[in-house]
C-alpha positions as YAML, in Angstrom:
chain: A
units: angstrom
residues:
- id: 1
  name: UNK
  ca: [0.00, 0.00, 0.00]
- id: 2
  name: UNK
  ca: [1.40, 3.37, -0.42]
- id: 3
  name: UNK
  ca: [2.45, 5.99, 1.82]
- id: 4
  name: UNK
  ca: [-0.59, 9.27, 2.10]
- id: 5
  name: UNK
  ca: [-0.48, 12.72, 3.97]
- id: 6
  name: UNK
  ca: [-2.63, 14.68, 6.05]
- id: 7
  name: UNK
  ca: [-2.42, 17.37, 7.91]
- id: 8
  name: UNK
  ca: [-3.94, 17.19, 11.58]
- id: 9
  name: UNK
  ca: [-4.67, 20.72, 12.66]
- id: 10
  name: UNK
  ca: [-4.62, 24.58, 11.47]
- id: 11
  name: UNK
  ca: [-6.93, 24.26, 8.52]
- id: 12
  name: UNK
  ca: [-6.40, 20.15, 7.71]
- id: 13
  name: UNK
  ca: [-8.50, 16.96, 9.49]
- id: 14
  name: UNK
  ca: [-9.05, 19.41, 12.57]
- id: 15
  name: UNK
  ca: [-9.85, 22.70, 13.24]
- id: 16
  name: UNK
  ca: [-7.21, 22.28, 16.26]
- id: 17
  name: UNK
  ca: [-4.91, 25.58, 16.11]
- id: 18
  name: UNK
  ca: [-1.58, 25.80, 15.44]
- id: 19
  name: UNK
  ca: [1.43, 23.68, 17.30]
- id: 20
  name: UNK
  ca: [4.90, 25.21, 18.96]
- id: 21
  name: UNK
  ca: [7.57, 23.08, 19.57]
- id: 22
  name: UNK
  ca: [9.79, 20.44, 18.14]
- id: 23
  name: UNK
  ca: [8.05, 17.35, 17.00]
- id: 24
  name: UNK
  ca: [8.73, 14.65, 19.65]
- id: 25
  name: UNK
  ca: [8.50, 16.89, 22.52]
- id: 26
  name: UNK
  ca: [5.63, 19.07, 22.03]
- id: 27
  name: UNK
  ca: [3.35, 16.20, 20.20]
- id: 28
  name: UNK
  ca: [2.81, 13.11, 21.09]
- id: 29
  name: UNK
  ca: [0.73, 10.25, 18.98]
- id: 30
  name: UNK
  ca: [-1.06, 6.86, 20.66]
- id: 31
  name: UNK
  ca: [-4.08, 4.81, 20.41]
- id: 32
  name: UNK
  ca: [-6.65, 4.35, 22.28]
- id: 33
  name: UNK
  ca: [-8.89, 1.31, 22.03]
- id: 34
  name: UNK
  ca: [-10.43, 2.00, 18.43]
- id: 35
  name: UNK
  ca: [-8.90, 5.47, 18.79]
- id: 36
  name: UNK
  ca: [-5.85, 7.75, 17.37]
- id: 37
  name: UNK
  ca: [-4.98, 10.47, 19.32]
- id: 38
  name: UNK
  ca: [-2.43, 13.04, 18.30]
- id: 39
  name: UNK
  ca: [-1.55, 15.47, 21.03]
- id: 40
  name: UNK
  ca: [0.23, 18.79, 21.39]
- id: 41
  name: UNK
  ca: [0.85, 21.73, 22.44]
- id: 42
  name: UNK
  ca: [-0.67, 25.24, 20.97]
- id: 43
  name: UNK
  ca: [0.72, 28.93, 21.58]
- id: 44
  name: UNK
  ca: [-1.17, 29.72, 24.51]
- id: 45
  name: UNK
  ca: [0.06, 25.98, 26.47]
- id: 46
  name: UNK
  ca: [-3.12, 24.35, 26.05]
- id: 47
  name: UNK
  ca: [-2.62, 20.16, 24.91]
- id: 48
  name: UNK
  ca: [-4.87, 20.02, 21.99]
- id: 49
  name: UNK
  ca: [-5.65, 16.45, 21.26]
- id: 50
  name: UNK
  ca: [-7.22, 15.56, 17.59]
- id: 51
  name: UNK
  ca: [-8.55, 12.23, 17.55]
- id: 52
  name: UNK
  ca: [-9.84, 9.51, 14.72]
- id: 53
  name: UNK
  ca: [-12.05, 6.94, 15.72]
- id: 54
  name: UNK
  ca: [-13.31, 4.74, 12.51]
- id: 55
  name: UNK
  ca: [-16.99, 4.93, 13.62]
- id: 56
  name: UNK
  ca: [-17.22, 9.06, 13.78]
- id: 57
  name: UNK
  ca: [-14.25, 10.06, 12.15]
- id: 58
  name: UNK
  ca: [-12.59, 13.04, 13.63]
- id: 59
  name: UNK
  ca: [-12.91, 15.13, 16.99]
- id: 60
  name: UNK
  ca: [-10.82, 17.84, 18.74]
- id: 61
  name: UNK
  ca: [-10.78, 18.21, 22.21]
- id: 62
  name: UNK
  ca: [-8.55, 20.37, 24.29]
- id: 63
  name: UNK
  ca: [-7.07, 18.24, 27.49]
- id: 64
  name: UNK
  ca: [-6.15, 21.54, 29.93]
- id: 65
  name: UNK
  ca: [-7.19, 24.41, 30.55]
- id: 66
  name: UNK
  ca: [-4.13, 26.96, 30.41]
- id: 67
  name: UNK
  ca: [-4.76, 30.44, 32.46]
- id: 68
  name: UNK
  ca: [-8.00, 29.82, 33.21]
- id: 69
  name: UNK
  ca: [-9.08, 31.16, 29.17]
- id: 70
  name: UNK
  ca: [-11.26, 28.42, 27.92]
- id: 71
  name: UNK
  ca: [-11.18, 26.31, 24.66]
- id: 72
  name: UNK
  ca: [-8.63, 28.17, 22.10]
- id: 73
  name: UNK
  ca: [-11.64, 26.87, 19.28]
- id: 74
  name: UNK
  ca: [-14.81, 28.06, 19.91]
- id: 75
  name: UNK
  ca: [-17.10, 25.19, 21.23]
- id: 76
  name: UNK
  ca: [-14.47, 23.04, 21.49]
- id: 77
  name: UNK
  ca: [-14.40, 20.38, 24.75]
- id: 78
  name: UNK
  ca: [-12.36, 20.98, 27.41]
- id: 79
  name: UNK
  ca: [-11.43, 17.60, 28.81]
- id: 80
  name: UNK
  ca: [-9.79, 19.25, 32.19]
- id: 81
  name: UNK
  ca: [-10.81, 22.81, 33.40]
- id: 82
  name: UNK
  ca: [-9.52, 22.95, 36.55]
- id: 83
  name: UNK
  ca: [-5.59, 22.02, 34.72]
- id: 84
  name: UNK
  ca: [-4.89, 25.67, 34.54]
- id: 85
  name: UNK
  ca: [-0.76, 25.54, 34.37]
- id: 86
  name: UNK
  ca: [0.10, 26.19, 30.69]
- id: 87
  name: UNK
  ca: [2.22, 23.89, 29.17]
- id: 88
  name: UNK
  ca: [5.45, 25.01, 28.38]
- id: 89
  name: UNK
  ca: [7.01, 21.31, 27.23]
- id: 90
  name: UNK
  ca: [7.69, 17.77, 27.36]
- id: 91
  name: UNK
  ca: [4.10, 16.70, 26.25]
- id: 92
  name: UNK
  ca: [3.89, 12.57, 26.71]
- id: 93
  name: UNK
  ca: [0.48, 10.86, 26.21]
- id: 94
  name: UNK
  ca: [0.19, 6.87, 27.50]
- id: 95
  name: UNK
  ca: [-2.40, 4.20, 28.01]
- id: 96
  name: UNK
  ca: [-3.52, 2.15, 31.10]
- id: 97
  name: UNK
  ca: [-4.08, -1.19, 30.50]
- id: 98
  name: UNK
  ca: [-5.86, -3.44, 33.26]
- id: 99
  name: UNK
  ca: [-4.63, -6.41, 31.35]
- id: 100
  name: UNK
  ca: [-7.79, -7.20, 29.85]
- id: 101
  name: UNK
  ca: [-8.90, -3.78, 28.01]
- id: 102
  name: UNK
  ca: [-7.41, -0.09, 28.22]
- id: 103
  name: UNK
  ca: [-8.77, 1.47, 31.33]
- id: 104
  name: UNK
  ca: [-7.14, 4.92, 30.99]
- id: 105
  name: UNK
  ca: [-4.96, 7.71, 29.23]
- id: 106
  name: UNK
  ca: [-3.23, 9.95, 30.41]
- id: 107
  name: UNK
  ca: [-1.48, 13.57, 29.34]
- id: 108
  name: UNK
  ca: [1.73, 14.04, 30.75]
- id: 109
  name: UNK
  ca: [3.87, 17.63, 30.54]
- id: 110
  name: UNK
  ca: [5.43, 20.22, 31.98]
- id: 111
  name: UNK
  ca: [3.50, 23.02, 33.25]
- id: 112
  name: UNK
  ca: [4.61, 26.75, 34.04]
- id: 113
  name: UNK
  ca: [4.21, 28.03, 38.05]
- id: 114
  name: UNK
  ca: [5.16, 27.99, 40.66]
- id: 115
  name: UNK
  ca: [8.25, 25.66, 40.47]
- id: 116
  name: UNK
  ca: [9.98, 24.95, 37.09]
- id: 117
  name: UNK
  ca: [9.77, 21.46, 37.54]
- id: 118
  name: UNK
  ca: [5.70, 20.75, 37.84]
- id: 119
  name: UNK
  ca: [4.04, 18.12, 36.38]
- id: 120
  name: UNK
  ca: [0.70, 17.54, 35.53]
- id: 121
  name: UNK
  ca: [-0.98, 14.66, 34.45]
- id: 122
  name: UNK
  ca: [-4.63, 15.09, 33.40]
- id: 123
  name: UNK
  ca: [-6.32, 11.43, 32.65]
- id: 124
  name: UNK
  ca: [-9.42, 10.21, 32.07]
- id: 125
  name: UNK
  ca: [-10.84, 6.85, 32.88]
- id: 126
  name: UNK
  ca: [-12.81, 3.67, 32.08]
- id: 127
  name: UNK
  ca: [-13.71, 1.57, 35.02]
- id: 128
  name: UNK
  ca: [-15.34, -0.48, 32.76]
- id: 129
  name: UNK
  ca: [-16.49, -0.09, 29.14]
- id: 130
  name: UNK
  ca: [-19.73, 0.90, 29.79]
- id: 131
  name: UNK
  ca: [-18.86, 2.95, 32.51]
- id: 132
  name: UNK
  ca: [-17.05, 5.78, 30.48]
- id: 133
  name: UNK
  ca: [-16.17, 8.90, 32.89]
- id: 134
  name: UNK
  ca: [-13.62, 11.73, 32.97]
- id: 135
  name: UNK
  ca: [-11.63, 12.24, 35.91]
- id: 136
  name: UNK
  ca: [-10.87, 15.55, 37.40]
- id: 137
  name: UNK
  ca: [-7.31, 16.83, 36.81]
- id: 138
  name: UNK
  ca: [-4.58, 15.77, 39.50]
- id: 139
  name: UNK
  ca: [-0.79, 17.27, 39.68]
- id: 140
  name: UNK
  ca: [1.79, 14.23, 40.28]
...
């Protein structure tokens, strides 16, 4: 089969805004069950996170909450309001596995504040497949 292109945010698949960094620091890509997620990080530190699933094709949501300012696209989901450190690097995005289905996913980075070396880690969590909730934010 041969190789294809798209782009992910800023106009392609997404309406996700524009990423900063260097490719393998400030994005991230994993799956998810049925799901790809590509993650990063926008201008203003939020983690924006466009995701494909087969059945519904694709979504954006937007996994903090930097400063306090709400989604960076209007009407846009944001997975963890009270995650209000900005981003500033080091984005890393992993699954939980229970051993007998994936139970969880978390977004890992490093967030501006008080101390240069916070990190957050905002998740969200399956107890059981048809128990599908969001966890509230928790720094690690």
């Amino acid at each position: 089969m041969p190789w294809n292109v798209q782009k992910i945010n800023d106009g392609g698949v997404s309406s996700g805004p524009g990423a900063v960094g260097d490719t393998g620091h400030e994005s991230f890509v994993c799956v998810y069950g049925g799901q790809q997620h590509f993650a990063y990080r926008d201008a203003n530190g939020n983690i924006q996170d466009a995701w494909y699933d087969a059945t519904d094709g694709w979504h954006l949501q937007q996994i903090n909450n930097a400063n306090g300012h709400g989604p960076a696209v209007a009407g846009e989901y944001v997975a963890s309001p009270a995650a209000t450190a900005p981003a500033v690097g080091d984005l890393f995005v992993s699954v939980y596995d229970d051993g007998q289905h994936p139970t969880g996913q978390h977004f890992a980075y490093r967030g501006a504040g008080s101390g240069s070396g916070d990190v957050w880690d905002c998740w969200w969590s399956a107890p059981t497949p048809s128990d599908l909730t969001v966890t509230p934010t928790s720094i690690i």
